[in-house]
mmCIF file of the N, C-alpha and C atoms, coordinates in Angstrom:
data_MODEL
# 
_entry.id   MODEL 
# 
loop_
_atom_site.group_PDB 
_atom_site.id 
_atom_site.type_symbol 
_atom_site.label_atom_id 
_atom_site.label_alt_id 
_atom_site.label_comp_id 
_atom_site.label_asym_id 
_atom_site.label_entity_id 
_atom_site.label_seq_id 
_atom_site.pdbx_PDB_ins_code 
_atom_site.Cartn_x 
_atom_site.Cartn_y 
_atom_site.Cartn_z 
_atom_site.occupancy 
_atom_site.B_iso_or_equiv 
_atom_site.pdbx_formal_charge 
_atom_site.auth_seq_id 
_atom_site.auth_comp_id 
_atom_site.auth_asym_id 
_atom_site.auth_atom_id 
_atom_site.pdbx_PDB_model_num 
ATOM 1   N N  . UNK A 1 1  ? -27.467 -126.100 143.333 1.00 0.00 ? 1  UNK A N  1 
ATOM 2   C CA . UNK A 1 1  ? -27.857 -124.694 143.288 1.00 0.00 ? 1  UNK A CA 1 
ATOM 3   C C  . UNK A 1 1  ? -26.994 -123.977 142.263 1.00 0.00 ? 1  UNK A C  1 
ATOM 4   N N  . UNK A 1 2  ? -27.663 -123.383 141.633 1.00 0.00 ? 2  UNK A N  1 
ATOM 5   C CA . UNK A 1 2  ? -27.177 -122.248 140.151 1.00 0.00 ? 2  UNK A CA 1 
ATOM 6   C C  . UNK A 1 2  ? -26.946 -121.014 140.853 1.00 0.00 ? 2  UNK A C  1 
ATOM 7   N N  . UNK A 1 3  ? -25.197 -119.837 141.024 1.00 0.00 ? 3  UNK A N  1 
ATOM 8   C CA . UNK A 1 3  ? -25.305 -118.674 141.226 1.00 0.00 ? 3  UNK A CA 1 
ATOM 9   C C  . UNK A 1 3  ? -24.189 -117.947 139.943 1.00 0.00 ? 3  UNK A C  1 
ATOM 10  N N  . UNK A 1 4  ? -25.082 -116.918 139.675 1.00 0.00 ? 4  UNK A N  1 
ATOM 11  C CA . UNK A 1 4  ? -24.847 -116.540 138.688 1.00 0.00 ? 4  UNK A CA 1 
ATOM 12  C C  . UNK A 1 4  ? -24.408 -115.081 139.236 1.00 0.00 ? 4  UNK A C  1 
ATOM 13  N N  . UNK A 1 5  ? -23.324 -114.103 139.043 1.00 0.00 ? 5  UNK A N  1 
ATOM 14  C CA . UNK A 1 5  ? -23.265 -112.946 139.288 1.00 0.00 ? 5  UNK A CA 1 
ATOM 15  C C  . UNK A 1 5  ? -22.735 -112.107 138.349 1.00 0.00 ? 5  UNK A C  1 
ATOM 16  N N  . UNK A 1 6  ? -23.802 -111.232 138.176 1.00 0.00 ? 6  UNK A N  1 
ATOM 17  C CA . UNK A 1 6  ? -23.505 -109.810 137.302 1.00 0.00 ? 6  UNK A CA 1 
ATOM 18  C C  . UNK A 1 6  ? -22.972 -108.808 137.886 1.00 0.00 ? 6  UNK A C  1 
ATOM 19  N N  . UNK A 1 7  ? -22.065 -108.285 137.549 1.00 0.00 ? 7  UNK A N  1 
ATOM 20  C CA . UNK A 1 7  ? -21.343 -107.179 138.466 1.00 0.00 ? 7  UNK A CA 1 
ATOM 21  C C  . UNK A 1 7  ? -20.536 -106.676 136.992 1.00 0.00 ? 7  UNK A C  1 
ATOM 22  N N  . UNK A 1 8  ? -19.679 -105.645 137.428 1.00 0.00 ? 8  UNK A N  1 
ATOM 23  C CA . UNK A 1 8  ? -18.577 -104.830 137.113 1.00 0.00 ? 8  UNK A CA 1 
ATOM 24  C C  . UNK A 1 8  ? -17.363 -104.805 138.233 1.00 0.00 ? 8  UNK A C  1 
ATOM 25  N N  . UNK A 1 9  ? -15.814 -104.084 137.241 1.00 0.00 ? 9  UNK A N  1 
ATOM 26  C CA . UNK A 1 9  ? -15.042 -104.668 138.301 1.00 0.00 ? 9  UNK A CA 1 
ATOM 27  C C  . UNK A 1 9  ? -14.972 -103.820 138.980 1.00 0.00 ? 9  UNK A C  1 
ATOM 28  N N  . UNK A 1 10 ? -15.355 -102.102 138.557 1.00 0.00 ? 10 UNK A N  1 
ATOM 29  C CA . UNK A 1 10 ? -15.034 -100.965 139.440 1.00 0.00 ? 10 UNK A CA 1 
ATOM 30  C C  . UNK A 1 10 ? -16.126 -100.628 139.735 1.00 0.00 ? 10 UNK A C  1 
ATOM 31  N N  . UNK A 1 11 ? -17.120 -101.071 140.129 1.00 0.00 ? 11 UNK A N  1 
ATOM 32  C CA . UNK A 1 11 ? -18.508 -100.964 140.711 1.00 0.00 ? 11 UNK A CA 1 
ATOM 33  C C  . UNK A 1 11 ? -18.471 -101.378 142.497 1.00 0.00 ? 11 UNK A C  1 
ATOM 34  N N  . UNK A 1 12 ? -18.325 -99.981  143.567 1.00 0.00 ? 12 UNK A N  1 
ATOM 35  C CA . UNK A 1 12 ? -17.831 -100.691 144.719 1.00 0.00 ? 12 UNK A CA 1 
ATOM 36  C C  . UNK A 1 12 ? -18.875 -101.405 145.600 1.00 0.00 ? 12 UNK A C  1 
ATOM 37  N N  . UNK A 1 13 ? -20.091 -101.819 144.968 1.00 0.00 ? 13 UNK A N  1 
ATOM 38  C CA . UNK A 1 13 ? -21.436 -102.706 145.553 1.00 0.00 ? 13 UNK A CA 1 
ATOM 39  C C  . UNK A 1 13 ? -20.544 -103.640 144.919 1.00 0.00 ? 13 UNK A C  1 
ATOM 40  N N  . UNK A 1 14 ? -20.311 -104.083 144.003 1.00 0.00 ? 14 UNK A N  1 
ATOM 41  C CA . UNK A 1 14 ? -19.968 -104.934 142.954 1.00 0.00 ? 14 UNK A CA 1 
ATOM 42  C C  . UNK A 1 14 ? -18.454 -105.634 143.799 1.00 0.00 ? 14 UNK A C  1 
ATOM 43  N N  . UNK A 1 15 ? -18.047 -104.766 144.739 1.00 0.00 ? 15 UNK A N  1 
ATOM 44  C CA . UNK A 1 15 ? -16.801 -105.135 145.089 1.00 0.00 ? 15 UNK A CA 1 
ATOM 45  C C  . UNK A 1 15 ? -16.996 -105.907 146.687 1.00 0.00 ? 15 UNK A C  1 
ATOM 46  N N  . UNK A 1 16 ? -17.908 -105.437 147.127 1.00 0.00 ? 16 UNK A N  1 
ATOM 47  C CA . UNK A 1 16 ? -18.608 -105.591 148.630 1.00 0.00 ? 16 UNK A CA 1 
ATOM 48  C C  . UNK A 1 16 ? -19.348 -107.010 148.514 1.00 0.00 ? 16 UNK A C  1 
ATOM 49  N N  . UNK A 1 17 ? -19.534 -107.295 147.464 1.00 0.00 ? 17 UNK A N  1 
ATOM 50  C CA . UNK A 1 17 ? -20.057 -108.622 147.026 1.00 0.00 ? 17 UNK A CA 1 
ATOM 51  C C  . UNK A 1 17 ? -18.999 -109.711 147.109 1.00 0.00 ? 17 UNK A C  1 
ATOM 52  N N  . UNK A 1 18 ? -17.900 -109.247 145.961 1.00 0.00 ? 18 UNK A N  1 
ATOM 53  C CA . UNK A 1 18 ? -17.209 -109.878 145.899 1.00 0.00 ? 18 UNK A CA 1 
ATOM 54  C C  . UNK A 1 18 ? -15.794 -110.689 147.086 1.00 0.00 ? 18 UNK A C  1 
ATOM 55  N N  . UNK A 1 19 ? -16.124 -109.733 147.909 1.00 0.00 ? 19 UNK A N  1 
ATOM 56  C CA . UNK A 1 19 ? -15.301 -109.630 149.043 1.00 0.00 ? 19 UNK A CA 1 
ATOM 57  C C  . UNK A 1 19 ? -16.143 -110.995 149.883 1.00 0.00 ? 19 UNK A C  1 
ATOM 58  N N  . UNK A 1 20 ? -17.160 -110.850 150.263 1.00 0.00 ? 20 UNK A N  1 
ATOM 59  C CA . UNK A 1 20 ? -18.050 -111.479 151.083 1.00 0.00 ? 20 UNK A CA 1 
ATOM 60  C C  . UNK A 1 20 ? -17.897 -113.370 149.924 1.00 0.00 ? 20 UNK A C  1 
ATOM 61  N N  . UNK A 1 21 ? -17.859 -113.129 148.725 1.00 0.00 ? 21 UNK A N  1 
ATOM 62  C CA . UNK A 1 21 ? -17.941 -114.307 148.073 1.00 0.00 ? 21 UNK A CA 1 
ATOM 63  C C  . UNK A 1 21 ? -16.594 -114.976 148.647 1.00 0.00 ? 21 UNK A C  1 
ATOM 64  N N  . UNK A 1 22 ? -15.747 -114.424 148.277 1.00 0.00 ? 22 UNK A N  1 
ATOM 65  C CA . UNK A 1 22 ? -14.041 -114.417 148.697 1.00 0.00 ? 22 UNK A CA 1 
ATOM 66  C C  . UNK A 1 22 ? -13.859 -115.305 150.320 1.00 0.00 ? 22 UNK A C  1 
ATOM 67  N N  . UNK A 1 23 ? -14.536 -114.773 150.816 1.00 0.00 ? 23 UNK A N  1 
ATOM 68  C CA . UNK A 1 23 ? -14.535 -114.600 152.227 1.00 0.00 ? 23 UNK A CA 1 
ATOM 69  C C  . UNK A 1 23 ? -15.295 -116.268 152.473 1.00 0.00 ? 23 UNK A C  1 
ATOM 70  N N  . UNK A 1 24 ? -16.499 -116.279 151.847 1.00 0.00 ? 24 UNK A N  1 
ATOM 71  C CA . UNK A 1 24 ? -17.008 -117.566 152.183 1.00 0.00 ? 24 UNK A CA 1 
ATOM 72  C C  . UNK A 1 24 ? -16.901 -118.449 151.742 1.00 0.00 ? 24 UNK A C  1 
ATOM 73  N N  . UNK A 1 25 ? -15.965 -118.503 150.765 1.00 0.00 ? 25 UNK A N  1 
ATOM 74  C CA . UNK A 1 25 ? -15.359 -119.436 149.524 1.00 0.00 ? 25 UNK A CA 1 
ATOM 75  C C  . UNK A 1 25 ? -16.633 -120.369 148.743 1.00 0.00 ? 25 UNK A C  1 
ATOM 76  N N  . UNK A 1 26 ? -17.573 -119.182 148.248 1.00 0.00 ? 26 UNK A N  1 
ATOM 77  C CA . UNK A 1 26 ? -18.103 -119.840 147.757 1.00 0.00 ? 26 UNK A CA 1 
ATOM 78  C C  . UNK A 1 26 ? -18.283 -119.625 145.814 1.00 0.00 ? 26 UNK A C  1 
ATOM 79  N N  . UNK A 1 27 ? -17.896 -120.978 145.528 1.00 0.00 ? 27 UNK A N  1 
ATOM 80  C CA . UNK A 1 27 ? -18.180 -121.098 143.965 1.00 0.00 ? 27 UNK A CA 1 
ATOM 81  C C  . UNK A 1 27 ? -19.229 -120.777 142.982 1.00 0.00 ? 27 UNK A C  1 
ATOM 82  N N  . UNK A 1 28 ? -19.233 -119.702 142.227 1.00 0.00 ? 28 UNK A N  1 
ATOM 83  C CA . UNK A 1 28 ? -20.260 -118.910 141.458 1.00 0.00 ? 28 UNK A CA 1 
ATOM 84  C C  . UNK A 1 28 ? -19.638 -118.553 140.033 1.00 0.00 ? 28 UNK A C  1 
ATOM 85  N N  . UNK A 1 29 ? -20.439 -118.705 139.488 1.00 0.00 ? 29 UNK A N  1 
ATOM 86  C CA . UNK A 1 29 ? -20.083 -118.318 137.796 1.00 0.00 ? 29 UNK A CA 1 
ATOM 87  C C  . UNK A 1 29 ? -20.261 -116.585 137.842 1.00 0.00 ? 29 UNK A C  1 
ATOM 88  N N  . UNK A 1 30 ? -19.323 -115.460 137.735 1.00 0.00 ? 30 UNK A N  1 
ATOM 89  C CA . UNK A 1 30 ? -19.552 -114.289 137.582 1.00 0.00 ? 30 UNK A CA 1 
ATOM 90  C C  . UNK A 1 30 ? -18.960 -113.905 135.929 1.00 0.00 ? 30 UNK A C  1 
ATOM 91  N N  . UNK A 1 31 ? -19.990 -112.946 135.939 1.00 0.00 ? 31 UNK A N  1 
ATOM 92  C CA . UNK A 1 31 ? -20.298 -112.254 134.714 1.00 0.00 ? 31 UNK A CA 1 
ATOM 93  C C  . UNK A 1 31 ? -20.192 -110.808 134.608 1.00 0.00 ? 31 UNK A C  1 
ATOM 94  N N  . UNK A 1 32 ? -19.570 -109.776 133.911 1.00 0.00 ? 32 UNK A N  1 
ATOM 95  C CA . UNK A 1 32 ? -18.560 -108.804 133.996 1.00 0.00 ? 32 UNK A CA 1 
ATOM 96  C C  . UNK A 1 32 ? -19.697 -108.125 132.918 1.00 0.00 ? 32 UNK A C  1 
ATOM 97  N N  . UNK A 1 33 ? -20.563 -107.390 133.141 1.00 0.00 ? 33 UNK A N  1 
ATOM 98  C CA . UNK A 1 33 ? -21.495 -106.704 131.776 1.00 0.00 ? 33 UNK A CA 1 
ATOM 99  C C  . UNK A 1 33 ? -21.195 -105.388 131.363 1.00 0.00 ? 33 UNK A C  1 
ATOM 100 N N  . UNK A 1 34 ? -19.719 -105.035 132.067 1.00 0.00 ? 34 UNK A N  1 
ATOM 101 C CA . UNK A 1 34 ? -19.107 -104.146 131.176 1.00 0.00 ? 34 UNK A CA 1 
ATOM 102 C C  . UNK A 1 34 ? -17.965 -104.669 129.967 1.00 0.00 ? 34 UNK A C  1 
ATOM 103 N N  . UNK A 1 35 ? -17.689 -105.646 130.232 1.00 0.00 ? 35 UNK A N  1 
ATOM 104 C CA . UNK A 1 35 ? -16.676 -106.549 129.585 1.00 0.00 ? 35 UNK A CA 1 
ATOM 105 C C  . UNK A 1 35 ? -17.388 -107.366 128.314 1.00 0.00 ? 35 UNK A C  1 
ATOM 106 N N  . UNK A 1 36 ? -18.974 -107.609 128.413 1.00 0.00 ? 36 UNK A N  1 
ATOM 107 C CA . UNK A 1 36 ? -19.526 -108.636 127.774 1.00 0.00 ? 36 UNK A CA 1 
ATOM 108 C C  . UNK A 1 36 ? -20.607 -108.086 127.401 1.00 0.00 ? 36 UNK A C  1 
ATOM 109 N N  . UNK A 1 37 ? -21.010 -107.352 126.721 1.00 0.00 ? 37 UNK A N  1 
ATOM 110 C CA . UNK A 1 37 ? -22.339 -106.608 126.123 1.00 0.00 ? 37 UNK A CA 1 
ATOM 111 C C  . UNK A 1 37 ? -23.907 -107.912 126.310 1.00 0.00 ? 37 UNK A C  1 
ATOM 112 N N  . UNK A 1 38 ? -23.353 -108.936 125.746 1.00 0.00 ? 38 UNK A N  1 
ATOM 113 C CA . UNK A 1 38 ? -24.234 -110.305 125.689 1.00 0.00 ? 38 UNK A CA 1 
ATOM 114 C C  . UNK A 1 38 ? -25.221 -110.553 127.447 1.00 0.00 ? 38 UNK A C  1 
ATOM 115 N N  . UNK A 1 39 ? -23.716 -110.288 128.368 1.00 0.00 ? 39 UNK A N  1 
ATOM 116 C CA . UNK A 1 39 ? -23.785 -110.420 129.915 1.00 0.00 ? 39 UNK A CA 1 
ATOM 117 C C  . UNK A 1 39 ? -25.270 -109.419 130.063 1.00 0.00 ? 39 UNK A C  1 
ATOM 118 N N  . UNK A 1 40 ? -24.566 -108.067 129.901 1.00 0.00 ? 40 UNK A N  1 
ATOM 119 C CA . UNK A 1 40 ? -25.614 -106.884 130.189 1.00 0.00 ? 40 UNK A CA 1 
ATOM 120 C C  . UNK A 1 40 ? -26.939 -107.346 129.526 1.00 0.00 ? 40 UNK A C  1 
ATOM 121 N N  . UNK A 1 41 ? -27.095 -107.347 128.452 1.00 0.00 ? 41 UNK A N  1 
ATOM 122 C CA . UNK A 1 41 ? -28.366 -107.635 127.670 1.00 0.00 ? 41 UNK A CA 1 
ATOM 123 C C  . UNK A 1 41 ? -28.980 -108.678 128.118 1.00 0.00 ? 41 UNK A C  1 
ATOM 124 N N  . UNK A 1 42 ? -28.213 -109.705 128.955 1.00 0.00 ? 42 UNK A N  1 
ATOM 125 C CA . UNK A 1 42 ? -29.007 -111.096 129.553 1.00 0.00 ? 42 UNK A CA 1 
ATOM 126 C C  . UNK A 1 42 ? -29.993 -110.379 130.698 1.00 0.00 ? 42 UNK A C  1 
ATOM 127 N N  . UNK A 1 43 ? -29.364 -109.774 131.816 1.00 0.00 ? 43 UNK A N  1 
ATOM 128 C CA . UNK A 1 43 ? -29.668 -109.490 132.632 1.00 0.00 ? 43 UNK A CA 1 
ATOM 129 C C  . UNK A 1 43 ? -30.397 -108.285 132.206 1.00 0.00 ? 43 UNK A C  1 
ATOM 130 N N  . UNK A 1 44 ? -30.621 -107.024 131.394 1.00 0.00 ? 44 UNK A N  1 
ATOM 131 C CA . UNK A 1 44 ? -31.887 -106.243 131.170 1.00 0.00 ? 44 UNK A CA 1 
ATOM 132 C C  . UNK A 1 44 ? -33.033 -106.787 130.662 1.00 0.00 ? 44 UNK A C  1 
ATOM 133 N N  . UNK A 1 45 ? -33.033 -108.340 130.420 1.00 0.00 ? 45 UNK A N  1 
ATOM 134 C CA . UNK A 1 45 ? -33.835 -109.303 129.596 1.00 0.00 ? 45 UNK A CA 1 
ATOM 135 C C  . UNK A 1 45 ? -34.452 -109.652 130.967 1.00 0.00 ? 45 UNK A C  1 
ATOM 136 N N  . UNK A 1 46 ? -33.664 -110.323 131.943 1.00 0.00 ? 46 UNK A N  1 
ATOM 137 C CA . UNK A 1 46 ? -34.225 -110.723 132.779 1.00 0.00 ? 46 UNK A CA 1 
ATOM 138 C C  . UNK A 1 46 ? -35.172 -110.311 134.031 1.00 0.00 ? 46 UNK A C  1 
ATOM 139 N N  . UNK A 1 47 ? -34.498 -108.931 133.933 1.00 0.00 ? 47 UNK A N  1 
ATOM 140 C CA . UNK A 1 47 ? -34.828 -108.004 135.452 1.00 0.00 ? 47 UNK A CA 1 
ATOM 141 C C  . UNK A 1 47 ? -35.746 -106.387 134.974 1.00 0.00 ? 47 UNK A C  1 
ATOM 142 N N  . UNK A 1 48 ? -35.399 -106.015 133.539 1.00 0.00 ? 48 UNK A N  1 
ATOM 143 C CA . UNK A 1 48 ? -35.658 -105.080 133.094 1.00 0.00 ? 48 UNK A CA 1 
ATOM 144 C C  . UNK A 1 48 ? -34.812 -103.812 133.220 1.00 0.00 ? 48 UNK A C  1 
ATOM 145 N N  . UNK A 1 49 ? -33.557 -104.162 133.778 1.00 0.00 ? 49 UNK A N  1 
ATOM 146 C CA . UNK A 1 49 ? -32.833 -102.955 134.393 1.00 0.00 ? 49 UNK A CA 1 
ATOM 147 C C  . UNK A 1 49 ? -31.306 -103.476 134.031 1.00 0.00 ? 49 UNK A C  1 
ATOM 148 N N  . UNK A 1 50 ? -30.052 -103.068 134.321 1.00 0.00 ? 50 UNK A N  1 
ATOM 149 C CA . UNK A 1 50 ? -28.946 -103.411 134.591 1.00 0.00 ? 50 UNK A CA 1 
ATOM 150 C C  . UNK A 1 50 ? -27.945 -102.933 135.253 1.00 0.00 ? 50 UNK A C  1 
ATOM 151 N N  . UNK A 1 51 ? -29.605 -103.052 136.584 1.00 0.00 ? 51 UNK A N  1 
ATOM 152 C CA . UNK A 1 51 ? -28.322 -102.488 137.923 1.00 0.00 ? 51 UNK A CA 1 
ATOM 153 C C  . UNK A 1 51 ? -27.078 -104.041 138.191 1.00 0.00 ? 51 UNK A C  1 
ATOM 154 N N  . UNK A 1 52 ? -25.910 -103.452 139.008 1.00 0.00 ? 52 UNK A N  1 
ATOM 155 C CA . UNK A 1 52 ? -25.428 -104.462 139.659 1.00 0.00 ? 52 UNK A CA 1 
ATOM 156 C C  . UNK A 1 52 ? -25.192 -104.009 140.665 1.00 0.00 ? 52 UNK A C  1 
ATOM 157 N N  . UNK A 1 53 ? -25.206 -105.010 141.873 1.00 0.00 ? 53 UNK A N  1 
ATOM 158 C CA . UNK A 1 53 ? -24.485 -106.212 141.439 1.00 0.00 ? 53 UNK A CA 1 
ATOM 159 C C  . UNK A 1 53 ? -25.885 -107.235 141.544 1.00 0.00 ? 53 UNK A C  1 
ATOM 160 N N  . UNK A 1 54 ? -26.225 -107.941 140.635 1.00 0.00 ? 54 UNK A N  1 
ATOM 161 C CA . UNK A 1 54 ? -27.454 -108.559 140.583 1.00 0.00 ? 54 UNK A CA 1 
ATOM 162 C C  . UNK A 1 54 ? -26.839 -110.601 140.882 1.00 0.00 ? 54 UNK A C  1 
ATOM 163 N N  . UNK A 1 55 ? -27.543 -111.046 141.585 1.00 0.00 ? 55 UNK A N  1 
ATOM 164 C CA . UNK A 1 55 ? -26.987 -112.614 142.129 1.00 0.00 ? 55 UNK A CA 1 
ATOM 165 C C  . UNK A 1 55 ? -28.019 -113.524 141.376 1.00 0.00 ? 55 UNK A C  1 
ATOM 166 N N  . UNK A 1 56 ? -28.180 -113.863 140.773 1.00 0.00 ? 56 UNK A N  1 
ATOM 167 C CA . UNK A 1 56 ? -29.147 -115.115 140.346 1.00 0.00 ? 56 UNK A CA 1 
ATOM 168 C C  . UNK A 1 56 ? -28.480 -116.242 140.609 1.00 0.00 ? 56 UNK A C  1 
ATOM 169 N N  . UNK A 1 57 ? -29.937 -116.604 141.164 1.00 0.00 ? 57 UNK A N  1 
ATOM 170 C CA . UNK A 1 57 ? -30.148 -118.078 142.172 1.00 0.00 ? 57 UNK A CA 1 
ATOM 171 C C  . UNK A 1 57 ? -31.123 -118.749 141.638 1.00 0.00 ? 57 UNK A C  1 
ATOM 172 N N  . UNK A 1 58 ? -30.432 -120.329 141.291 1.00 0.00 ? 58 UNK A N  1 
ATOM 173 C CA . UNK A 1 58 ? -31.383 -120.783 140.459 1.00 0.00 ? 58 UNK A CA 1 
ATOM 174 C C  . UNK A 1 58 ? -32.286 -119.811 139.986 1.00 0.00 ? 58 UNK A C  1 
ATOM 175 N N  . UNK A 1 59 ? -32.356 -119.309 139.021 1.00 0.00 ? 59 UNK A N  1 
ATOM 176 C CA . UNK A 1 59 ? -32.440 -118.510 137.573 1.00 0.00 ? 59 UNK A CA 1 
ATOM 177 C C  . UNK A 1 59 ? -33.828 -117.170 138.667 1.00 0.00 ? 59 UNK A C  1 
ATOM 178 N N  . UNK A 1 60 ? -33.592 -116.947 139.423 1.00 0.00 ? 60 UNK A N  1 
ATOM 179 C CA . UNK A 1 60 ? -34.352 -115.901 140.475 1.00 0.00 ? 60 UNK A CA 1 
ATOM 180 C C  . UNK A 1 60 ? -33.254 -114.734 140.854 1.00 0.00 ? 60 UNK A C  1 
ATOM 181 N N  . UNK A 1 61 ? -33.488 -113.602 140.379 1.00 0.00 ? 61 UNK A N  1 
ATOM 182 C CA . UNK A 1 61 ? -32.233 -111.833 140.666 1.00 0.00 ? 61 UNK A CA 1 
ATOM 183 C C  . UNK A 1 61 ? -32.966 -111.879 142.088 1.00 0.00 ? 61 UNK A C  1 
ATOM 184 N N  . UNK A 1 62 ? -31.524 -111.475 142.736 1.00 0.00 ? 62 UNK A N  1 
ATOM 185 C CA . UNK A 1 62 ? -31.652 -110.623 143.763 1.00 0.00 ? 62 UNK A CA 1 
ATOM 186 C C  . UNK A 1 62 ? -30.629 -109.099 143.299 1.00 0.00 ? 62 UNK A C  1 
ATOM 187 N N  . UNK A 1 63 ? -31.189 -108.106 143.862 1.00 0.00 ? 63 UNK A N  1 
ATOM 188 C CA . UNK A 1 63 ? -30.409 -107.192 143.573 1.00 0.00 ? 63 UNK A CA 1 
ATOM 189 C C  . UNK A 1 63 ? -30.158 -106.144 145.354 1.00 0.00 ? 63 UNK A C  1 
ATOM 190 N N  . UNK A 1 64 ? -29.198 -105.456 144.970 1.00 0.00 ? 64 UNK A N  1 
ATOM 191 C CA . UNK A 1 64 ? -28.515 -105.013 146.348 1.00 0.00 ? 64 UNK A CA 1 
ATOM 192 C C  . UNK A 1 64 ? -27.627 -105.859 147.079 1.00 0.00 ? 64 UNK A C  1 
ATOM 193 N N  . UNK A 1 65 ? -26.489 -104.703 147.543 1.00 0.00 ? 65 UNK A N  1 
ATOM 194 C CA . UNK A 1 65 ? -25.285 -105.727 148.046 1.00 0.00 ? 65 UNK A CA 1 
ATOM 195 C C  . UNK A 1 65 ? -25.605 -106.167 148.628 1.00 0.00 ? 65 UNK A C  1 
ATOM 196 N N  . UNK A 1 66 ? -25.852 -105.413 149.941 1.00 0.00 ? 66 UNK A N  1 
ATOM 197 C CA . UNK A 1 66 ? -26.928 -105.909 151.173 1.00 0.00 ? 66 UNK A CA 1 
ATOM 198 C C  . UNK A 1 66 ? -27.512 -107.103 151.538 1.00 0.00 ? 66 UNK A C  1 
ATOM 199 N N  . UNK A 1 67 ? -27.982 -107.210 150.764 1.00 0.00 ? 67 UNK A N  1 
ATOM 200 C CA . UNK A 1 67 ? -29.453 -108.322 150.185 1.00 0.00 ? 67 UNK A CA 1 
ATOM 201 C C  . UNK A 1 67 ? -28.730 -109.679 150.169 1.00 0.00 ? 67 UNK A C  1 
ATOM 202 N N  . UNK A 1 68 ? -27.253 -109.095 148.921 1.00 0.00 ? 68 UNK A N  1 
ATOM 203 C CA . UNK A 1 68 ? -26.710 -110.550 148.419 1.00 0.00 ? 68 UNK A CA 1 
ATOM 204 C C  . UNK A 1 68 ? -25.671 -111.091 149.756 1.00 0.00 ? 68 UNK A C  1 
ATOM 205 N N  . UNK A 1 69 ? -25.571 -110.040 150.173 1.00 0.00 ? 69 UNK A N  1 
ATOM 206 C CA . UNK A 1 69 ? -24.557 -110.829 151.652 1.00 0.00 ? 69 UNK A CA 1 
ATOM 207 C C  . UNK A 1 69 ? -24.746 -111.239 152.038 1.00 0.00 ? 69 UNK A C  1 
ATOM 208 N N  . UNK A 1 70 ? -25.880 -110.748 152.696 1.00 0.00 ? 70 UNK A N  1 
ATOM 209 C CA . UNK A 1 70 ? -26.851 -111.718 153.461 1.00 0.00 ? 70 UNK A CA 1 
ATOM 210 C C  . UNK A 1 70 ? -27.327 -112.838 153.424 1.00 0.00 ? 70 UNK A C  1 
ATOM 211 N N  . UNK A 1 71 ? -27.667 -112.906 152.527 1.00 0.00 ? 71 UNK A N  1 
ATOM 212 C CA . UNK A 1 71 ? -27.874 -114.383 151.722 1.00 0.00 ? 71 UNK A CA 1 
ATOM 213 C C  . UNK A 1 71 ? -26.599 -115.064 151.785 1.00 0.00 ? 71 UNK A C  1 
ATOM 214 N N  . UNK A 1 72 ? -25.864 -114.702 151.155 1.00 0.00 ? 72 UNK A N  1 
ATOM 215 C CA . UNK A 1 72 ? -24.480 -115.667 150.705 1.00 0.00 ? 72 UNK A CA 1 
ATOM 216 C C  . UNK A 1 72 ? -24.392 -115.975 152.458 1.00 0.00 ? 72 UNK A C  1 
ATOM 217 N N  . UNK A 1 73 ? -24.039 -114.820 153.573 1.00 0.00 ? 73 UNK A N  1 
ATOM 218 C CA . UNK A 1 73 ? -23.497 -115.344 154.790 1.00 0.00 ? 73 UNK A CA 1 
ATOM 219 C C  . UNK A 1 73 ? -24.724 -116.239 155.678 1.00 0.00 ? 73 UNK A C  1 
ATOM 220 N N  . UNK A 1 74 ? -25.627 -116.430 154.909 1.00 0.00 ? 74 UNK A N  1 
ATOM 221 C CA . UNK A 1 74 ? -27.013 -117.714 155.930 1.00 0.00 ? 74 UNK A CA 1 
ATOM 222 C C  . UNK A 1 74 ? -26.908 -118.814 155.260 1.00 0.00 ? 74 UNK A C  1 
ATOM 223 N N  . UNK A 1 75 ? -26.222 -118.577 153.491 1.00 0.00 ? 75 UNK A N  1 
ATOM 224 C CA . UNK A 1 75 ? -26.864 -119.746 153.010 1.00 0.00 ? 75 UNK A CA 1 
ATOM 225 C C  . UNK A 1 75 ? -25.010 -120.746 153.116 1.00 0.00 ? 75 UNK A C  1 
ATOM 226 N N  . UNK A 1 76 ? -23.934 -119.639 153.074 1.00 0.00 ? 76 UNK A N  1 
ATOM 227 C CA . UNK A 1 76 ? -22.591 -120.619 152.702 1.00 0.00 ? 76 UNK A CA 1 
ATOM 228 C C  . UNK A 1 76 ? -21.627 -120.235 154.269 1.00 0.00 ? 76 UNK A C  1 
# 
């Protein structure tokens, strides 16, 4: 399984994510699209938008913290 996360570091969805990743120790490639212009532009390519914190799963956005916790705490 491919997880990919777009976030920012002072974004506090972005942080509520990260906490829960932390928490379940699970291994994900994150991507910083205030840090990486390339990052941002991937993800307005992909989704049409560049909200975060956006999770791609095998190459599928989910967006909302909510959403991604949830997930992360059923699937790790």
């Amino acid at each position: 399984m491919s997880l990919i996360l777009y976030q920012f570091e002072a974004c506090p969805y972005c942080a509520k994510v990260r906490a829960a990743i932390k928490e379940l120790a699970v291994e994900l490639e994150v991507r910083d699209t205030r840090e990486n212009d390339n990052y941002r532009e991937e993800l307005l390519a992909m989704t049409g938008k560049t909200q975060v914190p956006c999770l791609l799963i095998d190459g599928k956005p989910m967006h909302e913290s909510d959403d991604i916790v949830a997930y992360l705490k059923e699937n790790f």
